[in-house]
C-alpha positions as CSV (number, residue, x, y, z in Angstrom):
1,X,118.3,109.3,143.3
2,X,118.8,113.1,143.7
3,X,117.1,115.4,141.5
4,X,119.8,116.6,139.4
5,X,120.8,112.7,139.0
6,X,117.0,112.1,137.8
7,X,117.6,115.0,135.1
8,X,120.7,114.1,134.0
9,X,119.6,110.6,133.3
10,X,116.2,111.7,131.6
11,X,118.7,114.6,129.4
12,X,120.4,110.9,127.9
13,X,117.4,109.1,127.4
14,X,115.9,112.1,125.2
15,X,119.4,112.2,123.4
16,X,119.5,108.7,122.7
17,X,116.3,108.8,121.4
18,X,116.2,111.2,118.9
19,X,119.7,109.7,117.7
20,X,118.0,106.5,117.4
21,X,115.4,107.8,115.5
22,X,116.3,108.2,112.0
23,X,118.2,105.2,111.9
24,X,115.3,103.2,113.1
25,X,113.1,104.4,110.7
26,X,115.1,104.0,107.5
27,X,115.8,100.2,108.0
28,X,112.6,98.9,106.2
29,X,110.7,95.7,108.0
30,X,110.5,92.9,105.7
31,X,108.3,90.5,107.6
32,X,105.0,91.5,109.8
33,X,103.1,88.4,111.5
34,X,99.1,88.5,112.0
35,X,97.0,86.3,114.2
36,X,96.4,84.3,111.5
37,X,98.9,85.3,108.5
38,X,102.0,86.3,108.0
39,X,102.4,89.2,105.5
40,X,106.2,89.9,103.6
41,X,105.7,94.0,103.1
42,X,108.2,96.6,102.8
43,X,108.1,99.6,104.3
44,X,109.6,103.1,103.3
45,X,112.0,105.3,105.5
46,X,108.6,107.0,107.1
47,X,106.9,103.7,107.5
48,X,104.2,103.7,105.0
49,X,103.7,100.4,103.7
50,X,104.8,100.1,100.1
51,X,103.4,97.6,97.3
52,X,103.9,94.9,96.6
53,X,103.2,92.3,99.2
54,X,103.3,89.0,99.5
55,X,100.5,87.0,102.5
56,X,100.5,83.6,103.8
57,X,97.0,81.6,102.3
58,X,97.6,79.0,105.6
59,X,98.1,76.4,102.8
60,X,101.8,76.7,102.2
61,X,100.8,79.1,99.2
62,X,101.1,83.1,99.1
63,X,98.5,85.3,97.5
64,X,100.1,88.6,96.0
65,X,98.6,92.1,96.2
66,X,100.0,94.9,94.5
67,X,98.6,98.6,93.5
68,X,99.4,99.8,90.2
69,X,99.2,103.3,88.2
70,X,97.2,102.4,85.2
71,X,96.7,105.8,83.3
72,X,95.1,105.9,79.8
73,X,97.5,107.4,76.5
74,X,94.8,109.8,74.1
75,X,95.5,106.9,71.8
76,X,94.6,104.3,74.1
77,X,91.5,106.0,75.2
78,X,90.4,106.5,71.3
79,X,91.0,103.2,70.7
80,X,89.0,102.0,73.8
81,X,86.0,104.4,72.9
82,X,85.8,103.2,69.3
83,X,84.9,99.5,70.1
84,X,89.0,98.3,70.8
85,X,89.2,96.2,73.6
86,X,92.3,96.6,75.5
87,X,94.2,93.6,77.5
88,X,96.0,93.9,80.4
89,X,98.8,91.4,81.7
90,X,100.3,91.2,85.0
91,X,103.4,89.0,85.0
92,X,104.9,87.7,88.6
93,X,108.8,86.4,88.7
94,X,110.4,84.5,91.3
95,X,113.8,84.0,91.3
96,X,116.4,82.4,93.3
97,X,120.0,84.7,93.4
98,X,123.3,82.8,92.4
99,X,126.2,84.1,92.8
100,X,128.4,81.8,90.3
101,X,125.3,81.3,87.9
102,X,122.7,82.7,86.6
103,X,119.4,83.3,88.8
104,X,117.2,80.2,88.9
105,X,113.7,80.9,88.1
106,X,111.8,79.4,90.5
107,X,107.8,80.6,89.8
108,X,106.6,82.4,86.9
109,X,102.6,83.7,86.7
110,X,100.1,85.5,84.7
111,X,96.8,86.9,84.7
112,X,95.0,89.0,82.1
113,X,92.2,91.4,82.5
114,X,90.1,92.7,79.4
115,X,88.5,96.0,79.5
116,X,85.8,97.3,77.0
117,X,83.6,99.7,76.2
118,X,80.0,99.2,74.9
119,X,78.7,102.2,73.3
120,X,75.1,100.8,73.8
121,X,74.7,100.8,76.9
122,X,77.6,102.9,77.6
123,X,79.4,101.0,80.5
124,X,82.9,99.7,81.0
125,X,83.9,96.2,81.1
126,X,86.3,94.3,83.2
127,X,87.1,90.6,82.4
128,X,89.2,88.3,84.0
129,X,88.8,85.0,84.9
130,X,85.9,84.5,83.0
131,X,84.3,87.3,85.5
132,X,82.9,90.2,84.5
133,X,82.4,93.3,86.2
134,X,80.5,96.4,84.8
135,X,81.5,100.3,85.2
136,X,79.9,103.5,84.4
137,X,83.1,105.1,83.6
138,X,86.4,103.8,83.1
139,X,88.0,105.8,86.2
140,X,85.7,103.4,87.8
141,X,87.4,100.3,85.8
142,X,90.8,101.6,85.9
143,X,90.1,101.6,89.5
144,X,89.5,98.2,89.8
145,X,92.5,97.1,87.4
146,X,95.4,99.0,89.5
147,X,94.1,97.2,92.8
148,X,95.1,93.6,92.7
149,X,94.4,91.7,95.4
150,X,94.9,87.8,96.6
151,X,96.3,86.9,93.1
152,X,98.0,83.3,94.2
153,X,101.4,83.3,92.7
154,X,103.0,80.5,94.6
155,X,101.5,77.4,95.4
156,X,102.7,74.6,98.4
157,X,105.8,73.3,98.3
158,X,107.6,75.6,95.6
159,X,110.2,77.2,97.7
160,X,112.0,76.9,100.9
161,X,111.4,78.4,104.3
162,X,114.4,80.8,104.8
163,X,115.2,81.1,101.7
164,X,116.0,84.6,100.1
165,X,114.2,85.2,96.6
166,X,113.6,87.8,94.2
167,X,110.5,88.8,93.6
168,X,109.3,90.8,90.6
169,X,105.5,92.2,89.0
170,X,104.4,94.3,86.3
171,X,101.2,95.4,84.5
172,X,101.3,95.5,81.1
173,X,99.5,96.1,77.9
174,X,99.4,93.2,75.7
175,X,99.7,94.7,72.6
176,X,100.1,91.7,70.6
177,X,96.3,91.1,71.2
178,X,95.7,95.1,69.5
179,X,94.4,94.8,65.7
180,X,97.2,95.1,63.4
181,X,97.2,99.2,62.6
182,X,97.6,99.5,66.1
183,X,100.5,97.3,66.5
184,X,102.2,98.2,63.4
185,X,102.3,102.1,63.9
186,X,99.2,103.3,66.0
187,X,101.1,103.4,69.2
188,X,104.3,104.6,70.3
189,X,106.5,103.6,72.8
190,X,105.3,106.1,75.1
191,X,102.1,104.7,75.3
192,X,102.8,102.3,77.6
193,X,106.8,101.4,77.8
194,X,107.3,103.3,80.9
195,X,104.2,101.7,82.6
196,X,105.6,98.4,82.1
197,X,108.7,98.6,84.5
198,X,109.3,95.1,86.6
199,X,109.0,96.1,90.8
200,X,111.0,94.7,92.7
201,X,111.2,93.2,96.4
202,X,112.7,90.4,98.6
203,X,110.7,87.6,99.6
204,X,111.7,85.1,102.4
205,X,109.0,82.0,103.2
């Protein structure tokens, strides 16, 4: 091969690759395998893993992680302060898309956290699962609430392998557990409303 062959070939290859660079990167990856799991992830257009994610347990279950933004309202942190414990709900859909019917429901899942504040000794708790976990501030707490990890959200044998669901979680407030002032007019809806949004993302076994 003659020199100016050899540049001319490398001038393509440097032009195909930068051509083939933002198209690469915007197609997200929706499944990355492990040595020993298989995670369901998406990726954004830089490839930065976003949340959720779904990982193989090597059971036939999937444990869900998800990180959330879990600021307080003035009226929320009042509340807290003054002896009102607050209870957080995350909810996890599954569904199945239809085309000439409605979407089956396939999984549905909760879990609840309870945070409180003890003005004796002046810590933070966290409660869920009949576990308790003590904070010195609520940062700290809040901390620990927006990073859920392993939450198992579909057992063995509930769907199919190649199969294309919806997936869908939220963190909530569960103000239906609030004392009554609070529910009839100490909060508004921007309080929480907007925090409460379902996320979205496609899930194949």
């Amino acid at each position: 091969m003659t020199r100016r062959s050899a540049l001319a070939l490398a001038l393509r290859a440097a032009l195909l690759g930068v051509a083939a660079g933002p198209a690469a990167a915007s197609v997200p990856s929706a499944v990355e395998a492990s040595s020993d799991a298989v995670e369901v992830i998406r990726r954004d257009a830089a490839g930065s893993v976003a949340w959720p994610w779904l990982e193989a347990a090597g059971d036939g279950s999937y444990l869900l992680s998800a990180d959330f933004d879990v600021p307080l309202t003035p009226a929320l942190t009042d509340a807290l302060e003054h002896g009102v414990p607050l209870y957080f709900v995350a909810d996890f859909e599954l569904r199945l898309p239809r085309w000439w019917w409605f979407d089956a429901r396939v999984v549905t899942r909760e879990t609840t956290w309870r945070l409180s504040y003890h003005a004796l000794t002046r810590q933070y708790r966290l409660t869920r699962d009949g576990i308790i976990r003590p904070f010195d501030s609520a940062t700290g707490a809040l901390a620990a609430l927006a990073g859920l990890r392993g939450w198992r959200v579909i057992e063995a044998g509930e769907v199919e392998p190649g199969q294309v669901y919806e997936a869908r979680v939220r963190l909530r407030l569960d103000t239906a557990q609030l004392p009554k002032p609070f529910q009839i007019g100490g909060l508004t809806p921007r309080d929480w409303e907007p925090q409460a949004e379902w996320k979205r993302f496609e899930f194949r076994p």
